[in-house]
TITIPA-442418 format. One line per 4 residues: for each residue x, y, z of N, C-alpha, C. Coordinates in nm, 3 decimals. Layout:
! TITIPA-442418
X Y Z X Y Z X Y Z  ...
END
This chain:
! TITIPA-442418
9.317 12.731 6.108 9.433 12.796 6.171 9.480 12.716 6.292  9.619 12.718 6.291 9.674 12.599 6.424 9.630 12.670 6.507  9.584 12.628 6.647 9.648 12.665 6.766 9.757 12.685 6.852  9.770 12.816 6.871 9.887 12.865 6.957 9.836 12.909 7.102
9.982 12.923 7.174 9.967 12.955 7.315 10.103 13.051 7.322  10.041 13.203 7.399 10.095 13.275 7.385 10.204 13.299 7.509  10.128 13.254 7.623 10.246 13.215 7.719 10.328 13.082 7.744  10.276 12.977 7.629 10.336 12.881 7.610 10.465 12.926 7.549
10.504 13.039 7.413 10.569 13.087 7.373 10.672 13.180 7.449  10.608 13.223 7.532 10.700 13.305 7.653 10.789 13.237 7.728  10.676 13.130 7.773 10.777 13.026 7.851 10.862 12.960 7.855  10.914 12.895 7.686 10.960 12.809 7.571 11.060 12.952 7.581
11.049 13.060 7.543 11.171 13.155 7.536 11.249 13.215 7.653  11.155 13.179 7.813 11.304 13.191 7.933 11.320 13.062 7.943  11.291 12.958 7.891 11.360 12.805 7.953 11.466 12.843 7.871  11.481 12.857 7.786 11.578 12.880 7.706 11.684 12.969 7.714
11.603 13.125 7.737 11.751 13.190 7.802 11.807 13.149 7.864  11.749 13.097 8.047 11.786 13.099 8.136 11.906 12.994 8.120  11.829 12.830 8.022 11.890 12.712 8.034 12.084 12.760 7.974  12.034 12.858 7.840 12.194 12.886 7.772 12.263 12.972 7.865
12.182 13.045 7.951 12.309 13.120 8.034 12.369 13.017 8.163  12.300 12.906 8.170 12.364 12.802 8.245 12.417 12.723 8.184  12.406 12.707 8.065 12.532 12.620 7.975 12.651 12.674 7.934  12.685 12.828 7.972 12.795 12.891 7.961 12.816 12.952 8.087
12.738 12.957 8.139 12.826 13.007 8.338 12.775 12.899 8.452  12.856 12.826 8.453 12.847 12.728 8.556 12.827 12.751 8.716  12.860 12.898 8.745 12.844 12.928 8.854 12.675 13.012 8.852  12.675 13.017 8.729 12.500 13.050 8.741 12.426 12.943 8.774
12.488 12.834 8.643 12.357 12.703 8.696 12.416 12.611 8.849  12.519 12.633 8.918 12.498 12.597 9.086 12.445 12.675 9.154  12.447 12.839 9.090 12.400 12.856 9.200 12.193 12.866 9.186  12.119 12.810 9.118 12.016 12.830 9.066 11.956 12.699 9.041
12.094 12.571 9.062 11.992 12.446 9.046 11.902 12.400 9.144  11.812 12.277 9.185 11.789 12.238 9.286 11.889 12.159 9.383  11.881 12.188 9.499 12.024 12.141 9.526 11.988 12.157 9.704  11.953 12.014 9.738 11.926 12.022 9.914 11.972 12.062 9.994
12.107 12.086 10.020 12.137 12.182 10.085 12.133 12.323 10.048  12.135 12.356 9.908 12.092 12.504 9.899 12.014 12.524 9.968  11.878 12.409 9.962 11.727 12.481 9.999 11.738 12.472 10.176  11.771 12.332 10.217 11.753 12.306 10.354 11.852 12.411 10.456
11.975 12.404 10.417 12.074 12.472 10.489 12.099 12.625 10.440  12.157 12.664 10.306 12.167 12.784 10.304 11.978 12.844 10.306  11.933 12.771 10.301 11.748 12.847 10.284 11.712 12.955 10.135  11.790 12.881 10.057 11.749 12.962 9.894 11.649 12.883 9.828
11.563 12.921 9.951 11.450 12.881 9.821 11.343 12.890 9.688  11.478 13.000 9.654 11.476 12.999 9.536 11.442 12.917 9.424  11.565 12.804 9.473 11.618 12.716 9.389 11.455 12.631 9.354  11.409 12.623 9.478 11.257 12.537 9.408 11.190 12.603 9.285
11.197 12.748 9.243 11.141 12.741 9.085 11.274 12.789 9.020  11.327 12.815 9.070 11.471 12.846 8.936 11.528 12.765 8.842  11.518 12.623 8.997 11.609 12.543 8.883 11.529 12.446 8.771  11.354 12.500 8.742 11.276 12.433 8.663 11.286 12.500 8.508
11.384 12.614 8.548 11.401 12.688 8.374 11.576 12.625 8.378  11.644 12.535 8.413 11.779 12.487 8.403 11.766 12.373 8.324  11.856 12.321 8.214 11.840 12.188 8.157 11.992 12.160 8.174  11.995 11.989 8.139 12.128 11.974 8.121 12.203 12.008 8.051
12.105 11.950 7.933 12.190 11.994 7.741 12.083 12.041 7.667  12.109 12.103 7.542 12.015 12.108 7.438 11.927 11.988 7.429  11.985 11.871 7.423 11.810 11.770 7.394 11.772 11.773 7.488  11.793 11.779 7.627 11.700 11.790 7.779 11.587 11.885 7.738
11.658 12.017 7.704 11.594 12.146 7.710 11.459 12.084 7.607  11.519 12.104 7.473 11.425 12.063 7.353 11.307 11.996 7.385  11.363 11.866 7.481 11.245 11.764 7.464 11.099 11.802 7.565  11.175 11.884 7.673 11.095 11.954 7.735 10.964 12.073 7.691
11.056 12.133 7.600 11.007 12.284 7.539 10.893 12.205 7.398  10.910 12.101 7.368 10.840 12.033 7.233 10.684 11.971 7.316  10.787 11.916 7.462 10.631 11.905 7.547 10.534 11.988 7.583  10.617 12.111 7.643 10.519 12.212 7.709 10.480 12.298 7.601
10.492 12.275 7.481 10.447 12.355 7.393 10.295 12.316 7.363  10.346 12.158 7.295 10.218 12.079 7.211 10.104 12.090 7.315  10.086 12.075 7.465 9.994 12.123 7.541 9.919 12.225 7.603  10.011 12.347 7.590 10.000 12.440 7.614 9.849 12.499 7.565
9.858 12.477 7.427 9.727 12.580 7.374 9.600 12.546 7.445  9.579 12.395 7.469 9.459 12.328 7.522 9.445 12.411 7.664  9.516 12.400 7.757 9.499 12.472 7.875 9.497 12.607 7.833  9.624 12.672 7.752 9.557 12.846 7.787 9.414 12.871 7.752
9.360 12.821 7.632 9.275 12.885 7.562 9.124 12.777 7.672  9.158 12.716 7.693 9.024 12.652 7.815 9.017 12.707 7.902  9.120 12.755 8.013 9.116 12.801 8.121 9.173 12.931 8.143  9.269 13.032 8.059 9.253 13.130 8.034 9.390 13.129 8.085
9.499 13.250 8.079 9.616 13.282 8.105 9.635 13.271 8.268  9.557 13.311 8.361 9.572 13.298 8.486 9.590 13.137 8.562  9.486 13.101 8.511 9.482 12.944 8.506 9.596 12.871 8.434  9.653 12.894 8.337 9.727 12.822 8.281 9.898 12.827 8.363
9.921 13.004 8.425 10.020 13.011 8.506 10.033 12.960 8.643  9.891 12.942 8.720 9.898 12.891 8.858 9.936 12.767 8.814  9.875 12.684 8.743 9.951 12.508 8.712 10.072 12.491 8.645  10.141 12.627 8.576 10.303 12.541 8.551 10.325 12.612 8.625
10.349 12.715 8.712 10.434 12.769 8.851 10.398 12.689 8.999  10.241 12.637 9.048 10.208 12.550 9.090 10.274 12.427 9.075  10.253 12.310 8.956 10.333 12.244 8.925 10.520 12.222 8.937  10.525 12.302 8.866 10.685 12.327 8.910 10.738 12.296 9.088
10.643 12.376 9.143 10.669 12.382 9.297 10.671 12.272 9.376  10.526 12.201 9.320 10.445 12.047 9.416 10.535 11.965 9.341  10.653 11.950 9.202 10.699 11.842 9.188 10.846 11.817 9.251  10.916 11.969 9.293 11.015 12.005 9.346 11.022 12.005 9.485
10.868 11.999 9.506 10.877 11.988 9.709 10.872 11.833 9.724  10.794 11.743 9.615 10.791 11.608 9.658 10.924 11.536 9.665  11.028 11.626 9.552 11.171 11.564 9.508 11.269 11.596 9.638  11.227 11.720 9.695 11.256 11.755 9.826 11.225 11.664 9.968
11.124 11.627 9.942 11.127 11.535 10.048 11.154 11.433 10.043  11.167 11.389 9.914 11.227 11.198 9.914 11.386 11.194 9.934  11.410 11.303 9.894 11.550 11.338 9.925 11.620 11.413 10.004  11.568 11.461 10.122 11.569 11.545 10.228 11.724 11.500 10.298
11.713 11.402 10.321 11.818 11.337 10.372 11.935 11.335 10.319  11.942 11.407 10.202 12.031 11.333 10.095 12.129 11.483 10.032  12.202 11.519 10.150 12.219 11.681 10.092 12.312 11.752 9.994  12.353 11.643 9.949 12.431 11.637 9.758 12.347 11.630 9.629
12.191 11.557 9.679 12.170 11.556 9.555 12.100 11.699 9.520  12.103 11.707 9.353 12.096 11.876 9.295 11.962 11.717 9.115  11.899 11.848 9.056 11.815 11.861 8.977 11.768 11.967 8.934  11.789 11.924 8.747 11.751 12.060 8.694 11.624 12.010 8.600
11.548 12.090 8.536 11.428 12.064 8.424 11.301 12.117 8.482  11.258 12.152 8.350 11.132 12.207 8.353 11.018 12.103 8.354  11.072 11.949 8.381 10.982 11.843 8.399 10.875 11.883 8.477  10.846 11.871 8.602 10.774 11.903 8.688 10.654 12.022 8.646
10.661 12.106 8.607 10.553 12.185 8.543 10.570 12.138 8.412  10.575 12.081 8.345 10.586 12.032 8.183 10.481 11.910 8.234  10.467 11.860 8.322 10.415 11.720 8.366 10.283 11.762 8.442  10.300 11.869 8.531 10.169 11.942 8.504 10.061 12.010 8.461
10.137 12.053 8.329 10.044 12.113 8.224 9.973 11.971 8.195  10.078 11.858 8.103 10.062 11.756 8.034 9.908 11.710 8.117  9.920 11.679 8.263 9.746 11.579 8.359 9.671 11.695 8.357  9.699 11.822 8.336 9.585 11.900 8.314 9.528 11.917 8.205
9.608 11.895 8.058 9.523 11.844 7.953 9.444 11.741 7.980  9.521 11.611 7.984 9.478 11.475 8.036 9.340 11.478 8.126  9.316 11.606 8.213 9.173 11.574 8.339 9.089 11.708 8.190  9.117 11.772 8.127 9.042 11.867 8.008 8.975 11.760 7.928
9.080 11.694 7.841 9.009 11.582 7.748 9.083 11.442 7.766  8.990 11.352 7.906 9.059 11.206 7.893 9.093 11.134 7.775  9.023 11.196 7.687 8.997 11.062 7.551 9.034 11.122 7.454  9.085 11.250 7.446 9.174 11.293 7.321 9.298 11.158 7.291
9.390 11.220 7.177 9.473 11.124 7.223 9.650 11.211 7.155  9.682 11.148 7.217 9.875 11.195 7.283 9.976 11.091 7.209  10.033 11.154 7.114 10.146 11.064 7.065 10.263 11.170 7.114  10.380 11.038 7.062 10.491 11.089 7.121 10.582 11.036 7.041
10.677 11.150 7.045 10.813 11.147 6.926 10.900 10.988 6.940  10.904 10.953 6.781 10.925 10.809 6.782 10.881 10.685 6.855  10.765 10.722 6.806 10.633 10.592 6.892 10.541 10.602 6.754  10.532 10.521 6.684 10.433 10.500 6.597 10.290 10.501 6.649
10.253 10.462 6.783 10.149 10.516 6.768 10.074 10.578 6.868  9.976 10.648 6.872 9.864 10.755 6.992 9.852 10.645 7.104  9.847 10.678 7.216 9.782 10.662 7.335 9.630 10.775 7.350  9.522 10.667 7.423 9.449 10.739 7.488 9.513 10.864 7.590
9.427 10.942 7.632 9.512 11.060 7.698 9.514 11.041 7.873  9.403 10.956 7.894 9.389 10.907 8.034 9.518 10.752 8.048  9.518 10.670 7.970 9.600 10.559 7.975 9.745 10.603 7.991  9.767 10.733 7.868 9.889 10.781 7.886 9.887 10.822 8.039
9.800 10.918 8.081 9.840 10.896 8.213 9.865 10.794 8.332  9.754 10.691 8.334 9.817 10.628 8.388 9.937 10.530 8.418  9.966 10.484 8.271 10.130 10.442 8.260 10.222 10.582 8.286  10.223 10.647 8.321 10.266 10.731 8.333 10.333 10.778 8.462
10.216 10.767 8.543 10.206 10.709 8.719 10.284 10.630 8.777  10.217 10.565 8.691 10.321 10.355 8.727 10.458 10.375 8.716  10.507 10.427 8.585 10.634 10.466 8.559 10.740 10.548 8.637  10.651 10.667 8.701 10.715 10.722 8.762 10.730 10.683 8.907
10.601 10.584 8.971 10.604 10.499 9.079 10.711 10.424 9.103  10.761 10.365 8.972 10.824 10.242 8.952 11.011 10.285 8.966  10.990 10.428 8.873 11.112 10.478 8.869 11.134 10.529 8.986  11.093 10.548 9.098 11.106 10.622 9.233 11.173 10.515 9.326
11.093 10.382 9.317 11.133 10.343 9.394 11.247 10.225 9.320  11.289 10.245 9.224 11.403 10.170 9.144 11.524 10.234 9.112  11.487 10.389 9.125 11.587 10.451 9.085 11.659 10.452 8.985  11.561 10.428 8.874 11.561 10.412 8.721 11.601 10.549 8.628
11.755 10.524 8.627 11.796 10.648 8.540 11.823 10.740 8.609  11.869 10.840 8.559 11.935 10.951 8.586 11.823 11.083 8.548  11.706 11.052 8.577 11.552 11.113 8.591 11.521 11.154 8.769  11.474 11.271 8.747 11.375 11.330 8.839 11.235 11.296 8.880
11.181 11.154 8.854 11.086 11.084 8.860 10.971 11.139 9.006  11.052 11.202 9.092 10.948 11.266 9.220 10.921 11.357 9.138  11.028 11.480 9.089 10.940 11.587 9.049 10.807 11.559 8.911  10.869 11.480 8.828 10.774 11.410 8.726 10.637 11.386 8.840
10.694 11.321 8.895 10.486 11.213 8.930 10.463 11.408 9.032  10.528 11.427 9.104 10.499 11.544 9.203 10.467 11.682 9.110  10.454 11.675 9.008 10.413 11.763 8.901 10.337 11.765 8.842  10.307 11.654 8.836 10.154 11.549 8.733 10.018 11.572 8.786
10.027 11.537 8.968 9.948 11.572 9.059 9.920 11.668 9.075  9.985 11.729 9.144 9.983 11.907 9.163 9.894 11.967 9.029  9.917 11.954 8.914 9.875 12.009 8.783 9.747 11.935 8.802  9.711 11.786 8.820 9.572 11.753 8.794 9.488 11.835 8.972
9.548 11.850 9.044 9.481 11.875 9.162 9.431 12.049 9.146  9.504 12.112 9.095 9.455 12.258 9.087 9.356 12.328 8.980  9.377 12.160 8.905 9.280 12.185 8.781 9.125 12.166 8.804  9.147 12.066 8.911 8.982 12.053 8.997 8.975 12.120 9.058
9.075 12.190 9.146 9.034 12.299 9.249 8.977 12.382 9.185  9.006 12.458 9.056 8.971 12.571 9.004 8.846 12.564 8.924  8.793 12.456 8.860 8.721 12.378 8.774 8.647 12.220 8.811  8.586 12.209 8.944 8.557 12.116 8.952 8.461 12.057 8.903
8.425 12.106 8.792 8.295 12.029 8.749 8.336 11.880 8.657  8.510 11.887 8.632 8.529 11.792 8.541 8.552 11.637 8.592  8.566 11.730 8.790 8.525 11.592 8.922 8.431 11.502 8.890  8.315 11.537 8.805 8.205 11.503 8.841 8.143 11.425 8.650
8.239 11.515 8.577 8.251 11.408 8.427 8.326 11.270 8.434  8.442 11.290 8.484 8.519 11.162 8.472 8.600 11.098 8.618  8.484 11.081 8.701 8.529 11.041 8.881 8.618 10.889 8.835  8.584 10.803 8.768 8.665 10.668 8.747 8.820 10.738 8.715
8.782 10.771 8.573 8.923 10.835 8.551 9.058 10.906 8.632  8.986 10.991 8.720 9.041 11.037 8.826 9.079 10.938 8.915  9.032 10.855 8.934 9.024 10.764 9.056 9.134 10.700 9.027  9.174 10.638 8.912 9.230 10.579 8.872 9.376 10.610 8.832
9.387 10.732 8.779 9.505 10.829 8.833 9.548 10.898 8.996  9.477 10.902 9.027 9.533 10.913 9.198 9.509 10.815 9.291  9.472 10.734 9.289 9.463 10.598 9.392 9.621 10.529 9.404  9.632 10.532 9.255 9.775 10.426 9.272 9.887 10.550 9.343
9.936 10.675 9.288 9.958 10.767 9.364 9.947 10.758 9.547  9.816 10.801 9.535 9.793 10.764 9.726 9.862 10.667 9.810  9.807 10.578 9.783 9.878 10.453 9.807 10.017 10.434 9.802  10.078 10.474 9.713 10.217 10.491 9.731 10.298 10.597 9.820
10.205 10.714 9.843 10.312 10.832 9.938 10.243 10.774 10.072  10.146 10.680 10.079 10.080 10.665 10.243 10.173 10.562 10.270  10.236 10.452 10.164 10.319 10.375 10.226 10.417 10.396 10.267  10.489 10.535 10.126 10.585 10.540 10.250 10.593 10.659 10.348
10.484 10.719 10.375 10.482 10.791 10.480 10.492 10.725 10.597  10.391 10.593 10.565 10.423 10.497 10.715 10.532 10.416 10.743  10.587 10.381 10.613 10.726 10.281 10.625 10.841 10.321 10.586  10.890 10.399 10.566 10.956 10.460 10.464 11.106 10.348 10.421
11.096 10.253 10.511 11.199 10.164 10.504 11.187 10.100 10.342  11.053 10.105 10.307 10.967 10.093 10.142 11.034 10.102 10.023  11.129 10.240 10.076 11.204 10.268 9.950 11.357 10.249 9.925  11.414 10.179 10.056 11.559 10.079 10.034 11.537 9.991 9.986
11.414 9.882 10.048 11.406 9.714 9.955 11.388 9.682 9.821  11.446 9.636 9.777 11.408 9.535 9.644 11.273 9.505 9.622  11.212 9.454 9.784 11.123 9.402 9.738 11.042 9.412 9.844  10.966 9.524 9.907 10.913 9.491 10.048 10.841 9.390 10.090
10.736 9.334 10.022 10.663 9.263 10.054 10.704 9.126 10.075  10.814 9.104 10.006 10.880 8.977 10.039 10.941 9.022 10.152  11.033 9.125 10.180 11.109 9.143 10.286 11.034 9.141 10.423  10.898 9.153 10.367 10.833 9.197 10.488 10.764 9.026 10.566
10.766 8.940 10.436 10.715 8.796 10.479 10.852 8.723 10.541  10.987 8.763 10.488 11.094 8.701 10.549 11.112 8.697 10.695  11.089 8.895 10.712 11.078 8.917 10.814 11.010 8.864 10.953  10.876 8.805 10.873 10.750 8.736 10.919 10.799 8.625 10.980
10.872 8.573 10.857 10.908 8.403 10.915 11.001 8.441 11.054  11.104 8.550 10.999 11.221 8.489 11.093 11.172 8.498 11.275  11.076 8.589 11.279 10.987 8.641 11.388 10.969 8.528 11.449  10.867 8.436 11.384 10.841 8.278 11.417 10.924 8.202 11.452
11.017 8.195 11.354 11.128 8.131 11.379 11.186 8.152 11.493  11.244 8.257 11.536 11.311 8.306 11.685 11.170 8.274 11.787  11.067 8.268 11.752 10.962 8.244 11.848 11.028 8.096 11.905  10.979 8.015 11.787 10.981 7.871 11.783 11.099 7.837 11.870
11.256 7.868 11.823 11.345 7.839 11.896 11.329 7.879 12.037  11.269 8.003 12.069 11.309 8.038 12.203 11.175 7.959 12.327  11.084 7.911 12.261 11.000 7.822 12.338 11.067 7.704 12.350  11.135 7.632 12.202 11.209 7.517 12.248 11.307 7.498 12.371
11.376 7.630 12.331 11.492 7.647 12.445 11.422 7.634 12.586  11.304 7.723 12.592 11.227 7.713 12.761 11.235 7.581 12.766  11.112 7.488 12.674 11.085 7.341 12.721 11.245 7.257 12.747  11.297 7.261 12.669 11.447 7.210 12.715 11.549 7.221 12.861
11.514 7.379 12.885 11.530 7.423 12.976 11.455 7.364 13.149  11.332 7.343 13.126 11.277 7.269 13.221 11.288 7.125 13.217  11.290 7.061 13.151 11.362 6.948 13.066 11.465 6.931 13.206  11.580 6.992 13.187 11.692 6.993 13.224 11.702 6.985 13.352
11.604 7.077 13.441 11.588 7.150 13.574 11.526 6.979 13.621  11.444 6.927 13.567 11.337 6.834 13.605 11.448 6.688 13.584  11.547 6.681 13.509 11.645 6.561 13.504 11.742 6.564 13.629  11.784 6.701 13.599 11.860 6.727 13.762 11.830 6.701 13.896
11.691 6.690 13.931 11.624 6.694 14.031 11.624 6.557 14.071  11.565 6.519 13.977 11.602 6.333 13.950 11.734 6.284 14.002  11.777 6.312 13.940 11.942 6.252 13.976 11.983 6.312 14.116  11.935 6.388 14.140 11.989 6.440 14.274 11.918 6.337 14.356
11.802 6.346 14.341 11.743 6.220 14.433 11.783 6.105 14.411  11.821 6.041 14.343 11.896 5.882 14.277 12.078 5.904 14.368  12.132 6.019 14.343 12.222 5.985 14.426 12.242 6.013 14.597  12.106 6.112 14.636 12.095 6.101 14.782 12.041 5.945 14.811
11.915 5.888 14.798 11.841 5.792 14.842 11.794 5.669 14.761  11.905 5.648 14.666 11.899 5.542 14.559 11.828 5.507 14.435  11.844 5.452 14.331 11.725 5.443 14.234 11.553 5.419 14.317  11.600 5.323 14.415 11.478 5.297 14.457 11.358 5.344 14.522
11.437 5.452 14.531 11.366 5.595 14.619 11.269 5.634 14.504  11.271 5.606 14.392 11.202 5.683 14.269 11.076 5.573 14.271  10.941 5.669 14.238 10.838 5.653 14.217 10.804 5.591 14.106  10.689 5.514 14.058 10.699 5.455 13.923 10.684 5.585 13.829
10.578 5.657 13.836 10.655 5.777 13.789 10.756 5.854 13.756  10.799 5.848 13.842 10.961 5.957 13.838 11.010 5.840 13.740  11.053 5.705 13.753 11.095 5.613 13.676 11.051 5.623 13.550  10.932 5.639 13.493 10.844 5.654 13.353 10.927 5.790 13.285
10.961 5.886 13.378 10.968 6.042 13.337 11.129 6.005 13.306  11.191 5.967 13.387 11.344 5.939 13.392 11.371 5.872 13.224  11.305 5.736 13.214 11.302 5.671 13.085 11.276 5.743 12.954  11.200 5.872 13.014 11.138 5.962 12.856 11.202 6.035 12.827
11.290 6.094 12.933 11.402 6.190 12.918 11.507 6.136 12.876  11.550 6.009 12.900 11.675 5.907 12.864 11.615 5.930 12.743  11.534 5.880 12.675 11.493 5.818 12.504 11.522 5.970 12.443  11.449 6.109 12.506 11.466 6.191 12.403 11.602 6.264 12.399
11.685 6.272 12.494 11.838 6.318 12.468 11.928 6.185 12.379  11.867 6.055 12.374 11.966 5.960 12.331 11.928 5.995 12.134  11.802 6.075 12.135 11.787 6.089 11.996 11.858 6.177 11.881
END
């Protein structure tokens, strides 16, 4: 007998209402999408789980509802109905607050999909059984279930800071997490089956929100690390010039002085020294 999931089925039937009553009242799906100034300025924060039952079109919706389905049974029936709702309402939330903050600044942009908890169910299968394995519609063939995750990571790393498509890539990776993090909170013994695995899904993660927590300049460049060696040089560079300029500068002070004495009290007034210094200064301006 297949496996089913009974609030997988529930869930699959309000993405759906909700999504068709926003494909025929447009003033439902603004006022219910994610949408930064909804949340920041009018304070509906609502919109952080509302607009995760909103799709664009029928294949948005579909491709979503085909995801959170095929995973579904593994989590309800492992961790039980309670468990299975704290990680897609959980999820939903941690991928919509991360999309919230990369975009805080940004008080036009709006996002709809049930990605974000669809992406948290998905790493909470993924931390259940690393080594099952996960195919996907028109891909000939399975991925491991841990690999899928971690290309998965990368992807959404990659798409964040590339701005690849017309994707929700914070709430994606900010959904993924959230779903694998509550799955250890609640169940940590699976900390302690597969610590590499884990490691290996949240390291590259870490590393990426610590950079740009500290730099955030991270996520305008092309290319930071080059930007950041250019930067390096030009540092030097303005070093270099502005020491030249000093030595030149005394240079100058020390020729003047000279000549002032040559026209009070004659060449001859000059020391064999001053004469040696006079000659070195002649040779390096004549160069």
């Amino acid at each position: 007998m297949e496996e089913t999931s009974i609030l997988g089925l529930l869930l699959v039937g309000l993405n759906v209402a909700a999504s068709y009553q926003g494909f025929k009242d447009p003033a439902f799906f603004d006022r219910y999408k994610f949408e930064v100034d909804g949340i920041l300025v009018q304070r509906e924060f609502d919109r952080l789980l509302s607009s995760g039952f909103l799709h664009a079109n029928w294949i948005h919706l579909i491709f979503n509802m085909i995801a959170l389905y095929s995973f579904s049974p593994t989590i309800e029936q492992t961790i039980g109905f309670v468990g299975y709702l704290v990680i897609y309402f959980g999820s939903l939330l941690g991928g919509n607050l991360l999309a919230l903050f990369f975009h805080r600044m940004h008080g036009d942009y709006s996002a709809i999909g049930a990605s974000g908890a669809v992406s948290g169910i998905v790493f909470s299968a993924i931390i259940l059984a690393p080594f099952s394995k996960i195919e996907l519609l028109f891909i000939p063939f399975g991925f491991t279930a841990w690999i899928f995750g971690l290309l998965f990571v990368l992807l959404s790393i990659y798409g964040i800071k590339s701005q690849l498509g017309n994707i929700g890539h914070e709430a994606h990776l900010g959904g993924a997490i959230t779903g694998l993090l509550i799955t250890l909170f609640y169940w940590p013994d699976y900390l302690e089956l597969n610590p590499l695995i884990l490691l290996v899904l949240l390291v590259p993660t870490s590393i990426f929100l610590l950079l740009i927590a500290k730099y955030p300049q991270f996520l305008l460049m092309d290319n930071y690390f080059q930007s950041q060696k250019d930067t390096f040089k030009k540092q030097r560079s303005n070093k270099k010039k502005a020491k030249q300029q000093k030595v030149e500068s005394t240079v100058e002070q020390e020729l003047d002085k000279l000549l002032a004495k040559i026209q009070k009290n004659g060449m001859e007034s000059l020391t064999q020294q001053e004469l040696d210094r006079l000659n070195a200064i002649s040779k390096h301006k004549n160069k």
